[in-house]
C-alpha positions, 0 to 999 in steps of 0.5 A, a space after each residue: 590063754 587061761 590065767 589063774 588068780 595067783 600067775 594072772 597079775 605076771 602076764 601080758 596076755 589079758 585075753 578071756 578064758 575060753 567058752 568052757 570056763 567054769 565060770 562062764 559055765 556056772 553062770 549060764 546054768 543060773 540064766 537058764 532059770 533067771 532069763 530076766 533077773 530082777 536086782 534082787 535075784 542078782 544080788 542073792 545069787 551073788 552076781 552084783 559085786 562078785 569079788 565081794 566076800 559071800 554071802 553078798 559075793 562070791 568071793 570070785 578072783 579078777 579073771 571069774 570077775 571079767 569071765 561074769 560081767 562078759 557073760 552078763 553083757 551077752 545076756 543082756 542083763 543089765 546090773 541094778 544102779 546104785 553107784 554110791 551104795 556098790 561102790 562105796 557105801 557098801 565097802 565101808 559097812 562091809 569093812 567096819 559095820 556091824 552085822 547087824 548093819 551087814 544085815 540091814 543095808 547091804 542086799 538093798 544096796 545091792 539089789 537097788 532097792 534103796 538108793 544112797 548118796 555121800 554127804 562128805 563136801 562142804 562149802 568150805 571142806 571139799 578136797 580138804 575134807 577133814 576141814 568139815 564143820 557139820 556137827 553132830 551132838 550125842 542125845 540120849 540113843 540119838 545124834 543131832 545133826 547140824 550144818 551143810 554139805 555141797 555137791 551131794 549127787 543124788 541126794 533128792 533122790 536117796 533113801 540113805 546117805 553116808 555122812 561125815 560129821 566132827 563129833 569131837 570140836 577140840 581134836 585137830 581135824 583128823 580127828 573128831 569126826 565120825 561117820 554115819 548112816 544118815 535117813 534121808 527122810 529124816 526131818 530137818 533136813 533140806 536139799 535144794 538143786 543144783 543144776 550143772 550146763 549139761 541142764 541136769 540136776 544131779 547135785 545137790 546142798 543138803 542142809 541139816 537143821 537139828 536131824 536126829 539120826 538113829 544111834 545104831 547108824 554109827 558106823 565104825 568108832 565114835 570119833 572114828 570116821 577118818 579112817 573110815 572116809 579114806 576107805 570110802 574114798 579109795 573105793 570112790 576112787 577105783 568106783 570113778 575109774 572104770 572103763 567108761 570115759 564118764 567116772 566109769 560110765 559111757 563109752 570108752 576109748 575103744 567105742 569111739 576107736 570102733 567107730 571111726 574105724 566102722 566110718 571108714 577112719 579119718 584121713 588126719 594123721 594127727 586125729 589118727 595119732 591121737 586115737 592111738 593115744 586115747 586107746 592106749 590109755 585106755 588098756 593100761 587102765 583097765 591093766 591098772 583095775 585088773 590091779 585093784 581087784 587083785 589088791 580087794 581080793 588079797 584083802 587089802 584096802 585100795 591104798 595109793 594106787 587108786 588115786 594113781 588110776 583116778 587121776 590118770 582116768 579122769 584126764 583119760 575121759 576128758 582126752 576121750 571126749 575132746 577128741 570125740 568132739 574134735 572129730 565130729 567137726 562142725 557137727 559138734 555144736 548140734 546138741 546131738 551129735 556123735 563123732 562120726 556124724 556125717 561119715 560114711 564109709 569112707 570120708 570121700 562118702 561123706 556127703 556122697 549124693 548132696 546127702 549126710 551119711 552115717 551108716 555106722 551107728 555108735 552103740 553111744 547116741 549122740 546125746 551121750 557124747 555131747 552130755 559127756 563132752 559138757 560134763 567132762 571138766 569136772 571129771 578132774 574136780 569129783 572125788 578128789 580133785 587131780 591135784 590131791 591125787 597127785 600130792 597123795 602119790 608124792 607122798 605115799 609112793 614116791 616118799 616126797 614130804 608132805 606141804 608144810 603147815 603155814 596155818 
């Protein structure tokens, strides 16, 4: 059934539009003559963030959306990467910048030109952020920045960040802070490493001794940055539940169903109840984000239901990733691993022969599966941690009262 943007979000049937969608057919005619686009033609021809509004989108509703990103999996064509910039540095300039800023920075966010990262958490201000103590004092046409953040993804390898800090000391901590375009390359400031126990080095602290950042990378009001953190982190929020079981990324549910089907299926009924499980959540997710693009598209700014997905997707991914390691069996202590390794067609033919079989490769090798599976307790703590999105839930959709203030 072919859904129209207005009657979509009533309907069960969340199947494609067929092949002669417009969309699909819009799409093809520009591959034809861009086989193997680079970020940049993507990004002009509107292809990176569909649904944003033109000239960086096409304005297009949930179900163009969909019809583009299967037709660019068909193609092969893979979009450029740059999850802080897309997914929330962008939205918030869009929201608030000026069009000069617009100008500036958003098709080298999108192409993947320039690279972004967030200086939002501090020691002692992660998931109550507005504790955070980094200053920034007004001089002349610039702002001088001082003090810490922590956990800062990417930053070593960024050429922008977006950045929170108090520009008002004497406001209560709602107030005050105002948000910033931060160079990364600036002087003064420090990044030093952060490696996790997957062995990887993604985050960071950043440490600003005295930086001076440009008057013009004030975004939104001086002592405006609340307003403008929560629309940063209600896009984090919907950027951090995408179908991937990794805050968006890896394999899905519906992978890891794949693959034990395409192994011959396990013999446990509790496994197989538990994969009917996994693959459950998985749809009323992507139900949940066909949501949240209708929300972006009608204008509106992801409010509570973001946190509603987010914290229902980060105890997905770890459900995901336990049971992938649940079904490798033994296997899951070699560092690469996948789900099915050991199977074959079917578990009689595991071993058949004295000989380990897998005749079903996961489109996930196995890398990724154990990676993920280390790195999946802090899919509960990023972005907000489970907690703060349940407290956020209470209050702005059940109506409960917020904690009382015994500071």
């Amino acid at each position: 059934m072919r859904l129209g943007s207005e009657a979509y979000a009533a309907q069960v049937d969340l199947a494609l539009p067929d092949e002669d969608h417009p969309a699909r057919q819009r799409f093809r005619e520009w591959v034809a003559d861009h086989a193997r686009p680079t970020g940049r033609e993507l990004a002009e021809a509107g292809y990176v963030a569909p649904h944003w509004p033109a000239p960086w989108g096409l304005a297009a509703d949930p179900i163009d959306q969909l019809v583009i990103d299967d037709e660019l999996r068909r193609a092969g064509i893979r979009r450029p990467v740059n999850p802080i910039g897309i997914g929330w540095a962008g939205p918030t300039i869009l929201h608030a910048g000026t069009e000069a800023q617009k100008q500036r920075w958003i098709l080298p966010i999108l192409s993947g030109e320039e690279f972004w990262c967030q200086l939002f958490s501090e020691p002692g201000a992660g998931s109550d952020l507005a504790s955070l103590t980094t200053r920034a004092v007004r001089d002349g046409d610039e702002w001088v920045v001082s003090g810490q953040k922590v956990w800062t993804t990417f930053a070593h390898m960024a050429k922008f960040g977006i950045l929170l800090a108090r520009t008002h000391p004497g406001a209560t901590k709602h107030r005050g802070i105002s948000y910033f375009v931060c160079p990364m390359s600036s002087p003064g400031i420090e990044i030093r490493p952060l490696v996790d126990m997957t062995g990887e080095h993604a985050f960071n602290e950043v440490f600003f001794d005295e930086v001076r950042i440009p008057g013009d990378h004030l975004v939104g009001e001086v002592n405006g940055g609340w307003e403008l953190a929560k629309v940063t982190l209600g896009n984090e929020r919907v950027s951090l539940s995408g179908e991937g079981s990794l805050w968006g990324n890896g394999p899905t549910a519906s992978d890891l169903v794949d693959d034990v089907r395409q192994a011959g299926g396990t013999p446990s009924p509790v496994l197989r109840q538990r994969l009917a499980r996994v693959w459950t959540e998985g749809e009323i997710l992507r139900v949940l984000r066909l949501r949240t693009v209708s929300a972006a598209l009608a204008g509106r700014t992801p409010g509570p239901e973001a946190s509603v997905r987010k914290a229902l997707a980060d105890a997905h991914g770890r459900h995901v990733l336990e049971l992938a390691r649940d079904l490798a069996g033994p296997y899951a202590t070699l560092p690469d691993s996948r789900p099915t390794e050991g199977w074959g067609n079917s578990p009689a033919e595991a071993t058949a022969g004295g000989q380990v079989r897998n005749d079903h490769p996961t489109p996930w090798d196995g890398a990724t599966w154990s990676r993920g599976f280390l790195f999946s307790p802090a899919l509960t703590i990023g972005g907000g941690t489970s907690e703060v999105q349940r407290n956020i839930v209470a209050e702005k959709v059940l109506g409960l009262p917020r904690d009382a203030d015994l500071s």
